[in-house]
N, C-alpha and C positions, 0 to 999 in steps of 0.2 A: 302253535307257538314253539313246540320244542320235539324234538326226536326222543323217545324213549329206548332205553338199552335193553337189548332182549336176553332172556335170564336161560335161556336155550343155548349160550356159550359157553361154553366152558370154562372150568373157574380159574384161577389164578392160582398156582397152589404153592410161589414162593416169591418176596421181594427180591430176591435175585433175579426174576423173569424179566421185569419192569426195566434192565437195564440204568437202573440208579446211580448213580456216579461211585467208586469207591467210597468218599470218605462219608457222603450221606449212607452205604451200607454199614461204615463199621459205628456210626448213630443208632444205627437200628441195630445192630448185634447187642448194642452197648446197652441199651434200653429195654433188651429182654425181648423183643419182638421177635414170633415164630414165625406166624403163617398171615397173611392177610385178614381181616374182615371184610365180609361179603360187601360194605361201602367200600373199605379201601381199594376191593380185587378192580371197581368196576370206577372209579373214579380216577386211581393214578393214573392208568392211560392214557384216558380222555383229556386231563388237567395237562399232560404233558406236552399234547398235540397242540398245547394253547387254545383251545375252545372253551366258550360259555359253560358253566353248569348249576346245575340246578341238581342240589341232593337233598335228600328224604331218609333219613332213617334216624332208632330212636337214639336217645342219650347214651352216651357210654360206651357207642359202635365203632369209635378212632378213627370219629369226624376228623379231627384235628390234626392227624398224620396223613390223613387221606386228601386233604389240599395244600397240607404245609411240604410234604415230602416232594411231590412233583414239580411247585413253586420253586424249592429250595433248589432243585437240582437243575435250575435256571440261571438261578440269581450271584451278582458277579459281587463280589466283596470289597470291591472297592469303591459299587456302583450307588451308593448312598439309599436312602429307603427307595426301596422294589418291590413290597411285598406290605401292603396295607393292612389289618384283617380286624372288624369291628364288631365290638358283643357290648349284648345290655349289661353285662355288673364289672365292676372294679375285678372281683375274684375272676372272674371268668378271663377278664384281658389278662392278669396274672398269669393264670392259669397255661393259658394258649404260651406267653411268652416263654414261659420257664421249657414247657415239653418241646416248640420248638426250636430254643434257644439246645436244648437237651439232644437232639435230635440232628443237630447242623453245626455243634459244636466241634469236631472234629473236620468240618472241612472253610472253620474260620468265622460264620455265620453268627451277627448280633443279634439281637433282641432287643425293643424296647418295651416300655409302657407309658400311655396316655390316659390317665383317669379321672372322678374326681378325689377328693382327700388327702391329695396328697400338693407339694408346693409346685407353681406351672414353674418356676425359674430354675427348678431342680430336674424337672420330667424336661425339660427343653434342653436344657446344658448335655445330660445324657443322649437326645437326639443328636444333637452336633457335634458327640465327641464320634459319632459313628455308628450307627446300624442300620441294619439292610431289612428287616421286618420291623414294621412297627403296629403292636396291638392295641386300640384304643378304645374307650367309652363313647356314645354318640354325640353326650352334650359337650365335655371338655375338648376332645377333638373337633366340634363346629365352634365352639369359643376362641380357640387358636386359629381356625381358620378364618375367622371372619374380623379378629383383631389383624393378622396380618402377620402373627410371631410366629406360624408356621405353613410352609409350601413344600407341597410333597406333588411328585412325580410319579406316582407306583403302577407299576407293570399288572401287576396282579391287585386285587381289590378282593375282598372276603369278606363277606356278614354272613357272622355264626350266630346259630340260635337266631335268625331270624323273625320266628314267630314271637318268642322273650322278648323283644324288641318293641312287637305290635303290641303285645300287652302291655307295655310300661312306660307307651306312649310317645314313643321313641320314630315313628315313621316319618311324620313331617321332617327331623333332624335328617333321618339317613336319605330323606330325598333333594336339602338343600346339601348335605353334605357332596351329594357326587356332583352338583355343581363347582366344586373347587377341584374337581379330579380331570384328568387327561381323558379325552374321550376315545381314543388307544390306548385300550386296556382289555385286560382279561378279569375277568367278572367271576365269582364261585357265590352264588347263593347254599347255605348250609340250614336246615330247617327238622325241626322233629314232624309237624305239621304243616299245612298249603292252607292256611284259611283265604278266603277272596282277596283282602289286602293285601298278602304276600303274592300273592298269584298276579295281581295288578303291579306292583312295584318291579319283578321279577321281568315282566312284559316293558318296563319302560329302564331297564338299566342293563337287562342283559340281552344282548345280540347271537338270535337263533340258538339260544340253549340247550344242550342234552341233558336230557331228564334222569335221572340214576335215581328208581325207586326201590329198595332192596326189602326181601320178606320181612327183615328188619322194621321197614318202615309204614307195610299196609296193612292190612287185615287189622286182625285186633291192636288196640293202641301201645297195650301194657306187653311188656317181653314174657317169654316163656319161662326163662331162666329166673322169674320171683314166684315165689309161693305166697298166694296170698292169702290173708286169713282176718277173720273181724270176730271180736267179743260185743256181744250185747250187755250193759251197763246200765244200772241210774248215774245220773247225774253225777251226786256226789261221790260219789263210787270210782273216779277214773283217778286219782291218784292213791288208790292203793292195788289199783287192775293194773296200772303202768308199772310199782315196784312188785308187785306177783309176777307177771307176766315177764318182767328180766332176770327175777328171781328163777321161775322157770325156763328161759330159754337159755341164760347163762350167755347173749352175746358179747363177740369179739368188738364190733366196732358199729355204734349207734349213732340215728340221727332218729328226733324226734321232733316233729312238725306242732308249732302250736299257731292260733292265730293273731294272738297281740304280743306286743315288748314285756307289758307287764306278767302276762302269762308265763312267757317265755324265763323271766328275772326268776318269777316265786319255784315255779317247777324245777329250774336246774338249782335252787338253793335249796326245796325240799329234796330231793335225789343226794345231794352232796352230803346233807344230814343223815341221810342212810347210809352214809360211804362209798356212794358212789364216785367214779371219777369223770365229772360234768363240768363242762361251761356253757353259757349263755352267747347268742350270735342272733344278733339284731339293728335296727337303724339308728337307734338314737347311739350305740357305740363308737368310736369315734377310729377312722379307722385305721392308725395303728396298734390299737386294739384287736378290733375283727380281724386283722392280717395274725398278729401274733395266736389267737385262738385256733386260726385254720391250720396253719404253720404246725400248732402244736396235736389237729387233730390229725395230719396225716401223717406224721411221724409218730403215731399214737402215743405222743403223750399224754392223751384226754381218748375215753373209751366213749362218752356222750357226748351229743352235740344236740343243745337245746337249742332250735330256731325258728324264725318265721320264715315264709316263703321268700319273701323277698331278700332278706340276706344269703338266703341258699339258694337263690333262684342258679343253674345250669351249675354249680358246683362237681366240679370233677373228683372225688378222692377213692382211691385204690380201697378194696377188701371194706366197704361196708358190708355187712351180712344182714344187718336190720335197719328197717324205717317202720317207724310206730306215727301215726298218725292221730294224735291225743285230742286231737278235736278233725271234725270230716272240714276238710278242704271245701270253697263255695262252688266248686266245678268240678265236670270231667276231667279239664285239661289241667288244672292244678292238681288233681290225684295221678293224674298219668305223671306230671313232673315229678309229684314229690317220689314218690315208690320207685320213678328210675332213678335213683341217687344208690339204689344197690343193686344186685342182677346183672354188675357191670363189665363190660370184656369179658363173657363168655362165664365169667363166676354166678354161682347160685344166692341167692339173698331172701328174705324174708319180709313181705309187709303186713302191718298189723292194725289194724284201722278198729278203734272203741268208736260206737254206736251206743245211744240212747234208743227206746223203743219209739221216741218220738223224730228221732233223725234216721228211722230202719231206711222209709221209703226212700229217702233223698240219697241212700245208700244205693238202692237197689235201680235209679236212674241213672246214679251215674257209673254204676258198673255195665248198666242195658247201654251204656254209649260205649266203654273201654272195651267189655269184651275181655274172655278168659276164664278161669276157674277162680273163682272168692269160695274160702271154706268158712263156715263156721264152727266156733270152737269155743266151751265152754271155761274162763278164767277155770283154773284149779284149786280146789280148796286146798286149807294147810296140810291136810292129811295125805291129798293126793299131793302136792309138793313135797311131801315127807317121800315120801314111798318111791315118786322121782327120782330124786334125788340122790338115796338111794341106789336103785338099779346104775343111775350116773358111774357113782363111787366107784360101785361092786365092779362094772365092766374097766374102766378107768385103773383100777388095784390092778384088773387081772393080767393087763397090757403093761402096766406101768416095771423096766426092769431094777430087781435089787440092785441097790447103791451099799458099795462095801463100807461107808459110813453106818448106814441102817442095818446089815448085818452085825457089827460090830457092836450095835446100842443092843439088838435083840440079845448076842449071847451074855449081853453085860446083865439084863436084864432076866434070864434063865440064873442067873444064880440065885436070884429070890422067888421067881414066880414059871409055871410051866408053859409053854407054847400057848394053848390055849385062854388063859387067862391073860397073856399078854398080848393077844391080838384084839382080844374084846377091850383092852384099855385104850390099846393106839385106834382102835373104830371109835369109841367113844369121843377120844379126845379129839377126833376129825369131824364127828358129827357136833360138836357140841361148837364146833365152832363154824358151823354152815346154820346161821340163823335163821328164822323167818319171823314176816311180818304181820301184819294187819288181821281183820278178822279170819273168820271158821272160813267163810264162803263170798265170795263175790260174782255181780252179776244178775240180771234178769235169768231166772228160771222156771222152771210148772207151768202152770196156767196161761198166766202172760208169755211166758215167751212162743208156747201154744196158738194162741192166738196169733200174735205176729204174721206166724208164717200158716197159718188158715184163709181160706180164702172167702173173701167181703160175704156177707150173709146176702146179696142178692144174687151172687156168681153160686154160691153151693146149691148142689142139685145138677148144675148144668155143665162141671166140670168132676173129673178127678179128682179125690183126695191127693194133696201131697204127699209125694214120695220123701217117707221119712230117713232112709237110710241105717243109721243105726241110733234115731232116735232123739231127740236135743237132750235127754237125761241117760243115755249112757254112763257110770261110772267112772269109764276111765279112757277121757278123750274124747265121747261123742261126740259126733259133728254132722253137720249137714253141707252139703256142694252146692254151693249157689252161684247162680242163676242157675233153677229148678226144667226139668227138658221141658221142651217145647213140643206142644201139638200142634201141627198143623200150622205151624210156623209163630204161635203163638203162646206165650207162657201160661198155663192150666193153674199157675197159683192166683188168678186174677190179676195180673199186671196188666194195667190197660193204657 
């Protein structure tokens, strides 16, 4: 069906290489853009030559510059929509419009959007005042097409997130959809994974495709660039392991997965009651709502983001550092979504998956599918959050440079009290106001958690003890590296 790109070329080591038009480079100047990603190195080319393609790799690798830029640097500005490009959620069409409206701005290039939630007399008025991209959702875009209130012509044709698509039921749309499209066209399928359905649709829309599968996009499913790591829990236990566990990490910029609206509602109004700074993103919201919440997360106005998957489904936002997964996701492919929402463009990020001992196993399949290193790591008691915290401070002081204000209060303050007495005030007065919460200890630990990772009493004998590392009760930070090695190509903890 398709040529595959050989990864034995040599890489692209500047967008200046590409030959991109001027004002589409001072786009990318403008945008902060350095060096390529290993999809952009190997796609702007190929996109440019006007050939089919077919890409593969994960979330967050600058899919979206990687077929908008070579499109762009085609497309005539007077020439009315040129440039189609379709994804499963409203944010996401947002999303595409805004970066390549951001990206093409300087050499005249519109934008629009086609969604649903918002008014068709208003999203249609904006198409006919003039733009040459238009990004749309699959159902309101076949609604306009099939009423008749919109004909479009487009050179180029995109579906991003095509797999997000197959899940949300969305295939039958995007296959009457290309029935309203010119059959001279340039086709770009965009995908994190090839399940058979996309691999069949792929074979009947695009013409002798090249395939661009980047390291990015094979082997193990999850990026390198997230650390990931899972607390074992009771039940009742997970919202005060969520405010420990933020307590301890102290993150920049959160998203936390749950899996109902109402889940989602009580969580981000418990968090807010601790002072956190959180909102709620989900379906029943209405959506200029959900726009103003996203709006306000990636200009960090809002440090958490409580959601369900499908509100977050392909959500683009710079510098998350964390994804806390408060209940296990029902699949592989929803745990590979949710955790790429950080790890993104080449930054490091953190996911944090709470497990009951009765959801270990369901844990431990769907990582035997993703593939990669999963740590375990014991919630921290208050004691050890103290002691934290703590070392935090102490290195945090020692960096931090005097401000001639704070000089000024200290020798005000030497008139009544000596150096020493007046640094154990302003410590106190620092600590006394880094709280903490809930009880002594949280989490599955001793015995039971012992057991867990023991292996079935009819495997023992005929395997290895598990290699404990430094122990599931270490003091301070014990952990274990899971998925545990393999003999003989087989895991020795009894995974069968």
């Amino acid at each position: 069906m398709s040529n595959s790109q050989s990864h034995d070329e040599q890489p692209v080591v500047s967008f200046a290489s590409f030959g991109l038009g001027p004002d589409l480079m001072k786009g990318i100047e403008a945008a902060g853009f350095k060096t390529p990603s290993p999809i952009q190195a190997e796609a702007i080319p190929l996109v440019m030559t006007g050939r089919d393609v077919i890409g593969q790799a994960h979330t967050g690798t600058g899919k979206t510059a990687a077929f908008g830029l070579p499109a762009m640097d085609r497309i005539k500005v007077d020439g009315g929509i040129q440039m189609l490009v379709v994804t499963p959620t409203r944010e996401l069409a947002a999303q595409v419009s805004d970066e390549l409206f951001r990206l093409g701005r300087f050499a005249g290039i519109r934008t629009g959007t086609i969604s649903g939630g918002h008014s068709y007399a208003r999203q249609l008025k904006l198409v006919s005042m003039g733009v040459q991209i238009l990004s749309a959702t699959p159902g309101r875009l076949l609604d306009l097409l099939k009423s008749g209130q919109l004909e479009i012509r487009p050179k180029v044709v995109v579906l991003d997130e095509a797999d997000e698509m197959l899940d949300m039921g969305f295939l039958d749309d995007i296959k009457e959809i290309f029935t309203y499209l010119p059959e001279e066209r340039q086709t770009l399928l965009f995908s994190a994974t090839m399940p058979r359905p996309i691999r069949e649709l792929a074979e009947r829309i695009l013409d002798n495709p090249a395939t661009i599968r980047t390291e990015e996009g094979s082997g193990q499913a999850t990026s390198e660039n997230v650390r990931q790591l899972y607390y074992i829990i009771n039940e009742w236990e997970r919202e005060d392991a969520i405010v420990r566990l933020l307590e301890e990490q102290d993150p920049s910029k959160t998203i936390i997965f749950c899996r109902t609206r109402t889940e989602v509602d009580r969580l981000s109004n418990s968090l807010g009651a601790y002072g956190y700074n959180t909102k709620p993103l989900h379906g029943d919201m209405e959506q200029p709502q959900r726009t103003e919440v996203m709006q306000g997360f990636r200009k960090g106005l809002i440090d958490i983001l409580v959601a369900t998957d499908v509100a977050a489904r392909g959500l683009d936002v710079a510098n998350v550092s964390h994804v806390v997964n408060y209940h296990l996701p029902f699949d592989s492919k929803g745990y590979v979504h949710r955790i790429g929402r950080t790890g993104r463009a080449g930054e490091k990020g953190v996911a944090i998956t709470l497990v009951t001992p009765h959801e270990f196993h369901q844990l431990r399949r769907i990582h035997h599918n993703v593939g990669g290193d999963i740590e375990h790591r014991l919630v921290p008691s208050l004691n050890q959050l103290r002691l934290s915290r703590r070392s935090r401070l102490t290195e945090e002081l020692r960096q931090l440079p005097a401000d001639p204000q704070a000089v000024a209060l200290v020798e005000t303050l030497q008139e009544d009290m000596d150096l020493s007495t007046i640094a154990c005030k302003l410590a106190s007065y620092i600590m006394a106001r880094q709280t903490e919460s809930g009880p002594e200890t949280i989490g599955v630990t001793g015995e039971r958690l012992e057991r867990l990772f023991s292996p079935p009493r009819e495997a023992q004998g005929k395997r290895r003890p598990p290699h404990r590392g430094g122990g599931p009760n270490r003091p301070q930070g014990g952990h274990k590296r899971y998925p545990p090695k393999k003999k003989g190509g087989k895991d020795y903890r009894g995974e069968r």
